[in-house]
KEPALUM-162475 format. One line per 4 residues: number of its first residue (from 1); their letters; for each residue x negated, y, z negated of C-alpha. Coordinates in nm, 2 decimals. Example, Ala and Ser with C-alpha at 12.3 -4.5 7.8 and 13.67 -1.06 7.14 Angstrom:
2
1 = AS = -1.23 -0.45 -0.78 | -1.37 -0.11 -0.71
END
This chain:
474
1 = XXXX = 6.48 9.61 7.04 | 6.18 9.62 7.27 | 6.22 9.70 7.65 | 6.22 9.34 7.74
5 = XXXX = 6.52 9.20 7.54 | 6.34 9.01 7.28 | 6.39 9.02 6.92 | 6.16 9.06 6.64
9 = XXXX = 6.18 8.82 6.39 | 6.08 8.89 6.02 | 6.25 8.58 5.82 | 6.43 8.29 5.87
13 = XXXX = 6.63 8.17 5.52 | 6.88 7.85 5.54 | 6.97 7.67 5.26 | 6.89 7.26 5.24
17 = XXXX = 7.11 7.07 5.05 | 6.83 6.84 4.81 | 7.09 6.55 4.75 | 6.99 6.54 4.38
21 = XXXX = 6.97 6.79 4.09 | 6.84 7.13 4.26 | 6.65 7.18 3.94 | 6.66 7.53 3.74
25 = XXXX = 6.86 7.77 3.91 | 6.77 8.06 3.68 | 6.41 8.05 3.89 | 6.51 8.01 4.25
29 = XXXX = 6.85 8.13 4.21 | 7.07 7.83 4.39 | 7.32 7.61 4.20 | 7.45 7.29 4.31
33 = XXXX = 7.76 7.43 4.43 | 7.56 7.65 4.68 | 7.38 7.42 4.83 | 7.65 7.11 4.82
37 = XXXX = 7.79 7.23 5.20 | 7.43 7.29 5.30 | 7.23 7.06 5.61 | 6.99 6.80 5.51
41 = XXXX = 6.63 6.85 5.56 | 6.65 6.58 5.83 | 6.91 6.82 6.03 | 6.69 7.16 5.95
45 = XXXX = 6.35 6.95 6.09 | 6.38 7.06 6.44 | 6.40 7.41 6.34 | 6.12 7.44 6.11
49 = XXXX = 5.97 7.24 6.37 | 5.97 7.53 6.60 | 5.83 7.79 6.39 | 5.53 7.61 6.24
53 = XXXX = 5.40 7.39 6.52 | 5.13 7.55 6.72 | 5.08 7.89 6.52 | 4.95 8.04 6.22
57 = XXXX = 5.14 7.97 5.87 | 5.05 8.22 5.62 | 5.19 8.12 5.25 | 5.10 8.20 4.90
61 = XXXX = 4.93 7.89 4.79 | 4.84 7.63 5.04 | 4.81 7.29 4.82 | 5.21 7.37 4.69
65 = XXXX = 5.34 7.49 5.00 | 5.21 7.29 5.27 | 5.22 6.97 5.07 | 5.63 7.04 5.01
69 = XXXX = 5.66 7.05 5.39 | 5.45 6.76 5.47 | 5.60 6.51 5.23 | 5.95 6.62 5.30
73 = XXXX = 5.87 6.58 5.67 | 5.78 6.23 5.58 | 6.04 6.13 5.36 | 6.31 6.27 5.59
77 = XXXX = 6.09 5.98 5.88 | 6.11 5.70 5.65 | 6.49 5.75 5.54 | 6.51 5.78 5.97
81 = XXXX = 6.35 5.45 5.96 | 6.55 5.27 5.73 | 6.88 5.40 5.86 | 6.77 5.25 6.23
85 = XXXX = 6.68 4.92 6.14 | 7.02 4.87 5.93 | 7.26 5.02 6.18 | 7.18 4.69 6.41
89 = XXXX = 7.50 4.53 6.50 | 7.51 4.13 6.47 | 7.53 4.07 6.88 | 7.28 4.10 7.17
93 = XXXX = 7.20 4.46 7.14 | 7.13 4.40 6.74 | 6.85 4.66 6.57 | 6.80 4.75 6.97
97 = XXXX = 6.85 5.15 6.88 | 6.53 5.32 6.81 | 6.46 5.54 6.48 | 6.48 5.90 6.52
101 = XXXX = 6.13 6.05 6.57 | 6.08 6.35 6.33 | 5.73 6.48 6.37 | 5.56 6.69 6.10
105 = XXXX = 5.42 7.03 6.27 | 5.09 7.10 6.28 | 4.99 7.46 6.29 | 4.68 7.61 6.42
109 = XXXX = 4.57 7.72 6.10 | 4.70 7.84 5.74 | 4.61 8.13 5.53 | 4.66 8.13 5.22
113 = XXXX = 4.75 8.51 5.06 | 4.67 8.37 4.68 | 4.32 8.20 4.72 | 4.25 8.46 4.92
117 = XXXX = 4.30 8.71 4.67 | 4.06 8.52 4.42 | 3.82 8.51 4.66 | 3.83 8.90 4.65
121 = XXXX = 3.78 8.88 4.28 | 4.14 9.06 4.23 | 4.18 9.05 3.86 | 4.55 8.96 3.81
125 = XXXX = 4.68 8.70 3.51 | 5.00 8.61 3.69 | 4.92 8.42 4.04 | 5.26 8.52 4.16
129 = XXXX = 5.33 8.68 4.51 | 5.48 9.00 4.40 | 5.17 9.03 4.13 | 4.91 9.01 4.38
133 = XXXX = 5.12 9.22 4.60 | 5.15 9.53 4.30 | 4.78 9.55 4.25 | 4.68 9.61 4.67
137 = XXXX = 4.92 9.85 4.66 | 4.81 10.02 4.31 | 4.46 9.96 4.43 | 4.40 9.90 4.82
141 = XXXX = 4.69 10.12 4.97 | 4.93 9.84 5.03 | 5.24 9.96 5.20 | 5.58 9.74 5.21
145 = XXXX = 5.88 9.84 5.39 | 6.21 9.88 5.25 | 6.36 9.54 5.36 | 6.08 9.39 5.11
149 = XXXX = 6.25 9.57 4.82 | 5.90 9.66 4.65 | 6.01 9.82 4.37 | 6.16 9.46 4.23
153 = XXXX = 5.83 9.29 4.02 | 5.74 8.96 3.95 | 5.87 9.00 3.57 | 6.26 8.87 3.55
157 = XXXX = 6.45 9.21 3.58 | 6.83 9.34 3.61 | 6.75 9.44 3.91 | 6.64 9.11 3.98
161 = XXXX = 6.92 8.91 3.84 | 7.17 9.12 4.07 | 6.99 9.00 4.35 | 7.11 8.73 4.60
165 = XXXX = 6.88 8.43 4.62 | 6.88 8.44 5.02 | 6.81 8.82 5.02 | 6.51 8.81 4.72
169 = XXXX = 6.38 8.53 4.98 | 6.34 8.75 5.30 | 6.24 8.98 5.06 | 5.94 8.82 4.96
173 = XXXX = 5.87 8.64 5.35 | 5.85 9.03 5.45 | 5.59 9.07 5.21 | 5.31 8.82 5.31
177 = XXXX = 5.24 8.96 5.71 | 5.12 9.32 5.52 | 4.93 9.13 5.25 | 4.75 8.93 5.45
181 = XXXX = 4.65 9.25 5.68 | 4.53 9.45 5.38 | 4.34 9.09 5.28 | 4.16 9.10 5.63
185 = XXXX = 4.03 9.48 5.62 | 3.89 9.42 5.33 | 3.73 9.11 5.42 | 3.59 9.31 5.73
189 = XXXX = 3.50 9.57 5.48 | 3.24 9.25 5.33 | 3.48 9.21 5.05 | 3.53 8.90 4.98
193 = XXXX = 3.65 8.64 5.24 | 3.99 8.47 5.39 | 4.04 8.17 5.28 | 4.18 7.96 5.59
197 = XXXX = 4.22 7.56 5.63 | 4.30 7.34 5.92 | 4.57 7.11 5.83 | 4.35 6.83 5.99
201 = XXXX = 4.09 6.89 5.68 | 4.36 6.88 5.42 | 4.50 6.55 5.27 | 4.70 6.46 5.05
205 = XXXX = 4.57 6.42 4.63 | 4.74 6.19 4.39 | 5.00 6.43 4.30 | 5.13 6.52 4.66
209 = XXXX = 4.92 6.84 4.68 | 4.75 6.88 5.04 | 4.39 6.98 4.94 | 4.09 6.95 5.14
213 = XXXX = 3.91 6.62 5.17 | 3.59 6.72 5.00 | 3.77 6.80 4.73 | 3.95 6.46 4.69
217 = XXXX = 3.71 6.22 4.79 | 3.45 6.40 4.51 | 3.74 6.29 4.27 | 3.64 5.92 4.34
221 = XXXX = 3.28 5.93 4.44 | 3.04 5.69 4.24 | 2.86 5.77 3.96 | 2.53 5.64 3.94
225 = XXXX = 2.42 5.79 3.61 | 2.50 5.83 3.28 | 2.70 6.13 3.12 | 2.42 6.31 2.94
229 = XXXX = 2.66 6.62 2.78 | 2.68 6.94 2.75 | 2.39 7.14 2.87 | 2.23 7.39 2.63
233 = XXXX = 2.25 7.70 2.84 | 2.35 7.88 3.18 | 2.02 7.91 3.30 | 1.84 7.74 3.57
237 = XXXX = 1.65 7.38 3.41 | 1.97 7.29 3.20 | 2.17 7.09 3.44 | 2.06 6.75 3.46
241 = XXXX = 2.16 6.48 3.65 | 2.51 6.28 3.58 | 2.71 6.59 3.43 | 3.07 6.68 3.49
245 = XXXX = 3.18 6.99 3.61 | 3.50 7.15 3.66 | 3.59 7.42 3.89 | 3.83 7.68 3.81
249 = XXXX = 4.06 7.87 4.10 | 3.91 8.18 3.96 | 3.58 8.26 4.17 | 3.45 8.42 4.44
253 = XXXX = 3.31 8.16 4.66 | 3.47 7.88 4.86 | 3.49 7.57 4.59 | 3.46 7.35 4.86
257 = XXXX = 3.09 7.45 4.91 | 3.06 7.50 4.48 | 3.14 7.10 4.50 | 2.93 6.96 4.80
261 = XXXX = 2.61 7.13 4.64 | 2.70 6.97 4.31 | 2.75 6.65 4.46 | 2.44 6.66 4.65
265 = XXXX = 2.24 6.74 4.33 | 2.38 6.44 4.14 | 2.64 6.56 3.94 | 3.00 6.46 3.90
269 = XXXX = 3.30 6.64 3.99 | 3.66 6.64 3.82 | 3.99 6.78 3.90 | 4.09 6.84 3.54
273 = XXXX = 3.93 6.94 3.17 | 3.90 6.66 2.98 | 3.69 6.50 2.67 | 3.38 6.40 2.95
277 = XXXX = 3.33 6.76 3.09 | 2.99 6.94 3.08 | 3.09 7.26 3.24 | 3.31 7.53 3.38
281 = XXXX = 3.27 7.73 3.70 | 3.44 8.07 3.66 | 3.44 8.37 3.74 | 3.50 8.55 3.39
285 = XXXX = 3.58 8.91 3.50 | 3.94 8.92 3.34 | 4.10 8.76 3.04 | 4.02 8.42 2.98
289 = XXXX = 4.34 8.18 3.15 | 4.39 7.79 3.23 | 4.06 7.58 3.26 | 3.84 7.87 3.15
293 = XXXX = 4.03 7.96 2.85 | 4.06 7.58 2.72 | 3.70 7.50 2.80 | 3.61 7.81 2.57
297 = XXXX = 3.81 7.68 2.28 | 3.62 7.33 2.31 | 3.28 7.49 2.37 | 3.15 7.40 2.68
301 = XXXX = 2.97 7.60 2.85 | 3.11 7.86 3.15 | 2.90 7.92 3.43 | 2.96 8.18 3.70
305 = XXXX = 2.95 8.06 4.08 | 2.62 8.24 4.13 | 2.49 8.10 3.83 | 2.61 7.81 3.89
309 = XXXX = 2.42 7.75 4.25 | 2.12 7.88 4.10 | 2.11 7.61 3.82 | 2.16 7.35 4.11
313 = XXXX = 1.82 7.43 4.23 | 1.64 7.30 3.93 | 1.78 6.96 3.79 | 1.68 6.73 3.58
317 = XXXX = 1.68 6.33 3.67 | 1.93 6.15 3.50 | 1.91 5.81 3.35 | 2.16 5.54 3.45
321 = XXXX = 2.13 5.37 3.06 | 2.33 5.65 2.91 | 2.65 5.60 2.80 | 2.89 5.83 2.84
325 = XXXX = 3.03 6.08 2.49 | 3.21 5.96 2.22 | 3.56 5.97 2.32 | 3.81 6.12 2.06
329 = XXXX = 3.98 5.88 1.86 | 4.30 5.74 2.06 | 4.66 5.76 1.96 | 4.80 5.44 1.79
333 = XXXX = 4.97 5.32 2.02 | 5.38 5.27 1.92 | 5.53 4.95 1.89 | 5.73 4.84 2.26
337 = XXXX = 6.11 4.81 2.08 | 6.24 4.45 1.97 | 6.45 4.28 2.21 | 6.83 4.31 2.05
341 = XXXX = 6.72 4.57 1.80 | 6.90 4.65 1.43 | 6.77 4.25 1.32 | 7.05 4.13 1.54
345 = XXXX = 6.97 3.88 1.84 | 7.04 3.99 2.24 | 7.32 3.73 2.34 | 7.51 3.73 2.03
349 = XXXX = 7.80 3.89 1.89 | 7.88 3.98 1.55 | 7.65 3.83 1.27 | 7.58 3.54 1.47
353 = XXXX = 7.28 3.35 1.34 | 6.93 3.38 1.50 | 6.78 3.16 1.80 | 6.48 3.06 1.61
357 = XXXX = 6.73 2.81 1.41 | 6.71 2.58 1.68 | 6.37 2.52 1.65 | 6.45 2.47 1.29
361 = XXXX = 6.69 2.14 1.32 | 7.00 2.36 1.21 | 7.34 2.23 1.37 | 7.45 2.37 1.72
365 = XXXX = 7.81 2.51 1.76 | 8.03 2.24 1.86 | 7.84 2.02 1.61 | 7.61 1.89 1.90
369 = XXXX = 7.27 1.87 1.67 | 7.27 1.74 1.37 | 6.94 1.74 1.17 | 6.76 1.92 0.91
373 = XXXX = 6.92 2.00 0.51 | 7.25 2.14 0.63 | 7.33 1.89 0.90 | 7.50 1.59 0.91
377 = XXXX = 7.31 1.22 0.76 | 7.23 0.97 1.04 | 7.52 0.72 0.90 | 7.75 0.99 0.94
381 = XXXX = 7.69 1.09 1.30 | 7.97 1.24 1.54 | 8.09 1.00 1.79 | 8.04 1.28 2.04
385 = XXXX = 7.70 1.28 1.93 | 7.38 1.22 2.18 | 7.12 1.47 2.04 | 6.95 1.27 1.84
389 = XXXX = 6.63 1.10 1.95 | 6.56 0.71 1.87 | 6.29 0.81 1.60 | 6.58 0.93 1.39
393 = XXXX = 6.50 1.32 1.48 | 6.69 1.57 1.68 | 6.52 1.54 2.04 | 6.42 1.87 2.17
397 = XXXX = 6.55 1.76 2.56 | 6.89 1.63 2.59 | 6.82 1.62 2.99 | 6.49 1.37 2.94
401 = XXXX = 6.69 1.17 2.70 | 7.06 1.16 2.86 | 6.84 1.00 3.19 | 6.65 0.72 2.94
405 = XXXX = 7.02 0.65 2.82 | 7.15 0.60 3.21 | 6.86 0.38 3.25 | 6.87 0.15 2.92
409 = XXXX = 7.28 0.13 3.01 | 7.18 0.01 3.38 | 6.89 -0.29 3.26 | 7.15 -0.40 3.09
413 = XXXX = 7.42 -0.42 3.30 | 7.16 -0.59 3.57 | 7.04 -0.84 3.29 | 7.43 -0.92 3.20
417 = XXXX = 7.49 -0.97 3.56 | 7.18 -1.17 3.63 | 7.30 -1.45 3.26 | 7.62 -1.46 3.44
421 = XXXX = 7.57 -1.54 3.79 | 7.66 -1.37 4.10 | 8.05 -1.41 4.04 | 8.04 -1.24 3.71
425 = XXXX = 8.36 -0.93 3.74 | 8.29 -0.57 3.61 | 8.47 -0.64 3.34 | 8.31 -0.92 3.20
429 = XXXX = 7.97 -0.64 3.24 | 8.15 -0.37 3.02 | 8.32 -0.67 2.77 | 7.93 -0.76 2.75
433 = XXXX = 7.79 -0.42 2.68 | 8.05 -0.30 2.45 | 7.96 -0.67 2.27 | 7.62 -0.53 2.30
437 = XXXX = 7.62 -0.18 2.13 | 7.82 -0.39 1.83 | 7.58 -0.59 1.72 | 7.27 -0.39 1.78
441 = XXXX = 7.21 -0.16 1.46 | 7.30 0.26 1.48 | 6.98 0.47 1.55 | 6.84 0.62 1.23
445 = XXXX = 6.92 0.34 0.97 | 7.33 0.31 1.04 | 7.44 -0.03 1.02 | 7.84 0.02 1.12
449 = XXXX = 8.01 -0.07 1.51 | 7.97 0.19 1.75 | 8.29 0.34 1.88 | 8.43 0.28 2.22
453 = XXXX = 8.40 0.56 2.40 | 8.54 0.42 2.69 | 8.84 0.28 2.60 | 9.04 0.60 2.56
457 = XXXX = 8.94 0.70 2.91 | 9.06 0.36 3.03 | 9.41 0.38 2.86 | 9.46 0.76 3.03
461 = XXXX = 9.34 0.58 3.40 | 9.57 0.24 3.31 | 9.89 0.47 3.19 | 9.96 0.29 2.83
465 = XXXX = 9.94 0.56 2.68 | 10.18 0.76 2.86 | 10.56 0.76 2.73 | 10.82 0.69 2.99
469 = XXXX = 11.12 0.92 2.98 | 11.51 0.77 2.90 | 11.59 0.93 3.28 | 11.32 0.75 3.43
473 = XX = 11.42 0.45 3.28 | 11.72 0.43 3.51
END
């Protein structure tokens, strides 16, 4: 402990309880149970608060990293947000509380250990932390104290295995501060550069990542010309105007410069290898890995960042009538699933039959519709009937023809009422209408009396048809 009480601090680990599936616990070493009694990130905030605002963050691979803090900052803000404005109460003082503020740190810079290290042409396959750490100290004197147990590799191990996730954690934080010193004496040394990034020229891309705005607004810059290929060599005089190139993480120089002078020279940048691309920037001086290796299996071309920016100075004009490649033939699309699925329709049960019989005239449950072969003739229609439309077919509204029903029954009550004089009884209306619907003909060639529909109603409302009881009669 130094002379003045304070107390060096090498690594901070606490566990954040996710609130969902922690995801695979064979890589990061936490199950569910372990984290179920853990804080939220909205309760760990402050802290990390603390130790990022205002300094340097150095991490191992800026875009993954600092995008993971930045949109959990956010998210932990918005649930803030939506938890103030519903814990309102319904008086005076309602949705008067104001939404915890949870601010997302902003540090003075951040180093990043792994670009870094490909910007010093290290030739390592595996990206990981304890990789890149192995060859500086097989090849630029790296030392790591004890606490960041260096004899434990990247490679799954026993050793590994018997490790404690919190402890394999502070392991590796103890790892970066000497790695990043051994990163800047050889950058002094002219070897290669640190790459650095202020978080006010990173954004976000469409994945989450944080990336630096060059590179994302190149993603969606216009492209004025046409897509003429691939060119036909490396050297200067092949690159003409329109092409797409792709820039791999492996090379020496900054890719944010590799993509403004492309830009500037009329050429088209994307994020990923696709069936468009025209070219490759890499730096080939290890095995073949990720964009590189899949560009050299399709044959386009690989350029070097130093051939690269001396193929810029000589480019051709493009044409804006080109079209771009012949894509490669798309994948048949698949069939969206049938509603109901295994031939059977969505609201039925059992082997009911389909809905499409409707439209076909075929009889409704409760013998409502009658039409078609199968249903019943117009001479024989149910008294409950009122389906059928006055052209002899079934109607395909009941509402529009239940109202034209209401309204013939009321002109006729009106025109009884009007033959009979003002004094005529309600009774004499409905003697009159039943009168009526006697001697005009059934709809679709019937020639027998309509039934009374109303007469049973009026025997349940008069009481004849009720039987009086031997008690009651005394």
């Amino acid at each position: 402990m130094p002379a003045d009480g304070t107390v060096e601090l090498t690594g901070v680990v606490q566990q954040i309880n996710p609130g969902e599936d922690p995801g695979p616990w064979h890589l990061h070493g936490y199950t569910e149970a372990d984290l179920g009694q853990a804080p939220g990130f909205a309760t760990v905030a402050p802290l990390l608060y603390t130790l990022l605002d205002g300094r340097t963050l150095i991490c191992h691979g800026t875009a993954v990293t600092w995008g993971f803090i930045v949109q959990e900052f956010r998210r932990a803000q918005r649930a803030a947000n939506r938890s103030g404005a519903q814990s309102g109460g319904r008086g005076r003082r309602r949705s008067t509380r104001r939404p915890r503020r949870i601010n997302v740190p902003v540090p003075e810079r951040i180093v990043d250990t792994l670009a870094t290290a490909r910007r010093q042409s290290v030739p390592v396959e595996d990206p990981r932390l304890r990789s890149i750490a192995g060859y500086y100290r097989d090849h630029e004197g790296l030392e790591l104290p004890e606490s960041a147990l260096p004899a434990l590799g990247a490679a799954a191990s026993e050793a590994r295995s018997d490790t404690g996730a919190d402890e394999l954690l502070l392991a590796d934080a103890r790892i970066l501060m000497p790695l990043h010193l051994v990163q800047e004496d050889l950058a002094d040394a002219g070897r290669g550069t640190i790459q650095s990034s202020v978080p006010a020229d990173l954004t976000a891309d469409r994945f989450g990542l944080q990336r630096s705005a060059v590179r994302v607004d190149a993603t969606t810059a216009p492209r004025p010309f046409g897509n003429p290929g691939v060119p036909e060599s490396t050297h200067p005089g092949s690159l003409v105007e329109g092409m797409e190139f792709v820039v791999s993480p492996d090379v020496a120089t900054d890719p944010d410069v590799l993509i403004s002078a492309g830009l500037r020279e009329g050429l088209v940048y994307s994020e990923k290898l696709n069936r468009t691309s025209s070219l490759v920037v890499c730096n080939a001086n290890h095995a073949l890995r990720g964009k590189a290796m899949h560009a050299h299996r399709k044959n386009i071309p690989l350029f070097s960042d130093e051939e690269f920016l001396a193929a810029l100075e000589d480019v051709a004009p493009g044409s804006t009538t080109l079209e771009d490649p012949d894509p490669r033939p798309a994948t048949p699309r698949i069939p969206a699933p049938q509603r109901g699925g295994h031939g059977r329709g969505r609201n039925r049960k059992g082997g009911g039959k389909p809905r499409d019989m409707k439209k076909q005239g075929a009889k409704k449950q409760g013998g409502r519709v009658s039409g078609g072969q199968g249903g019943k003739s117009a001479g024989q229609a149910s008294p409950k009937s009122t389906a059928e439309s006055p052209e002899g077919g079934p109607s395909r509204d009941g509402a529009v023809k239940k109202n034209r029903k209401r309204s013939r029954n009321r002109g006729r009550r009106r025109g009884a009422a009007g033959s009979r004089g003002a004094g005529s009884t309600r009774s004499d209306n409905g003697q009159q209408n039943r009168q009526d619907r006697q001697d005009r003909p059934a709809q679709g060639g019937a020639t027998g009396p309509e039934p009374d529909r109303s007469a049973p109603r009026r025997r349940r409302r008069s009481g004849a048809d009720r039987q009086t009881k031997p008690d009651q009669q005394r």
